[in-house]
C-alpha positions as CSV (number, residue, x, y, z in Angstrom):
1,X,158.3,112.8,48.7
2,X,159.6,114.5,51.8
3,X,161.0,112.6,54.7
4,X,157.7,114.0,57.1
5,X,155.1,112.9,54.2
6,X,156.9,109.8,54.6
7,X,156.6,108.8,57.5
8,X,153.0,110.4,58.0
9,X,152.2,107.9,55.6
10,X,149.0,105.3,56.5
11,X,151.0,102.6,55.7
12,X,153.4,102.7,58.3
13,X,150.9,102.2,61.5
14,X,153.6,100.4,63.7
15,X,156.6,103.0,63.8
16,X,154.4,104.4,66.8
17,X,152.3,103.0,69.5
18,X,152.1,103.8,73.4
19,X,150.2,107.4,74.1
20,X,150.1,110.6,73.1
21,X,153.7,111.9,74.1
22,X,152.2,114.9,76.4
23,X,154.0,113.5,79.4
24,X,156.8,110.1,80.3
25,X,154.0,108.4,81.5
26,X,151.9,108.8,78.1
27,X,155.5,108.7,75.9
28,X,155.2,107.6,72.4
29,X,157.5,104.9,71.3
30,X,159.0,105.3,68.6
31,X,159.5,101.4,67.0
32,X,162.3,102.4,64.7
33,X,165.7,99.8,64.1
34,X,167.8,102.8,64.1
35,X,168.8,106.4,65.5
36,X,168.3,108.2,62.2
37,X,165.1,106.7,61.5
38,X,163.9,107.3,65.1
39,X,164.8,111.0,65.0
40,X,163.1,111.7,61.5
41,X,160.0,110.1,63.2
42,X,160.1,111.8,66.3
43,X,160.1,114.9,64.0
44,X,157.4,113.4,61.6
45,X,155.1,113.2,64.5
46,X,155.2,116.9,66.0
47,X,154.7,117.5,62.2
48,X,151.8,115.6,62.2
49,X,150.5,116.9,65.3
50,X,151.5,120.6,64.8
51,X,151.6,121.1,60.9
52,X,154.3,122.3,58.8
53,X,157.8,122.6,60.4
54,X,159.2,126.3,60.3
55,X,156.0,127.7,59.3
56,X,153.7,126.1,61.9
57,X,155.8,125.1,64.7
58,X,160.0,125.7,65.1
59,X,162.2,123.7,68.0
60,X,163.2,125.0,71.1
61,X,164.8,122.6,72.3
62,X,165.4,118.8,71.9
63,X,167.1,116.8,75.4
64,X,167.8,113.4,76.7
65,X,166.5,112.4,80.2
66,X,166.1,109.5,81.7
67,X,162.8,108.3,83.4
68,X,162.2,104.7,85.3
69,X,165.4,103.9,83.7
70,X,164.6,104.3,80.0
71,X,165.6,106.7,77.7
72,X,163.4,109.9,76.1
73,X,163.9,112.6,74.1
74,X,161.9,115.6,74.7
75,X,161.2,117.5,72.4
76,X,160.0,121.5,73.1
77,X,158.2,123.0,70.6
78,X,156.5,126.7,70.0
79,X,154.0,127.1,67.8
80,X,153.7,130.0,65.7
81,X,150.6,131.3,68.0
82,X,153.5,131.4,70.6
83,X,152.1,128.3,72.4
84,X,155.1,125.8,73.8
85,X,154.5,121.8,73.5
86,X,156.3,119.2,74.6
87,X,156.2,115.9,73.2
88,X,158.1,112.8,75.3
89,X,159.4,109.8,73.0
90,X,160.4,106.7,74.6
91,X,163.4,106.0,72.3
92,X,164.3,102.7,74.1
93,X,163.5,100.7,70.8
94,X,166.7,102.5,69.0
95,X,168.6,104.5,71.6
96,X,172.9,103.4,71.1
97,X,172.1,101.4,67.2
């Protein structure tokens, strides 16, 4: 089982909550204990928003900001219809572990 099937998995309905990551306002936060695990699940989501990674969607870019004092990633996306995304994770829950 790939690391996205994984983590696109039912069973794991608390690694996210908060919005829908179009924004830092509506960030999803990622509840993961640990760097790796929150990056694989930031990736893991655009998957499972966007489809298939290199075939439906490739990364443009990937940066840390800050925003009200909390960390994010942002993560830019374009989408093999050349449509650009962005998807904001608060990454609070694991940022420095």
């Amino acid at each position: 089982m790939s690391i996205f099937n994984w983590f696109k998995r039912k069973e794991q309905p608390s690694l996210f909550s908060g919005g829908n990551g179009e924004s830092f306002e509506t960030a999803v936060v990622v509840n993961a204990d640990n760097s790796f695990a929150g990056v694989m699940a930031e990736y893991a989501y655009v998957a499972s928003e966007c489809g298939q990674p290199q075939a439906d969607w490739k990364m443009k870019s990937q940066s840390l900001k800050e925003h009200n004092g909390k960390p994010y990633d942002v993560l830019n996306v374009v989408l093999s219809n050349g449509q650009d995304r962005s998807f904001y994770f608060d990454i609070s829950k694991f940022f420095g572990k």
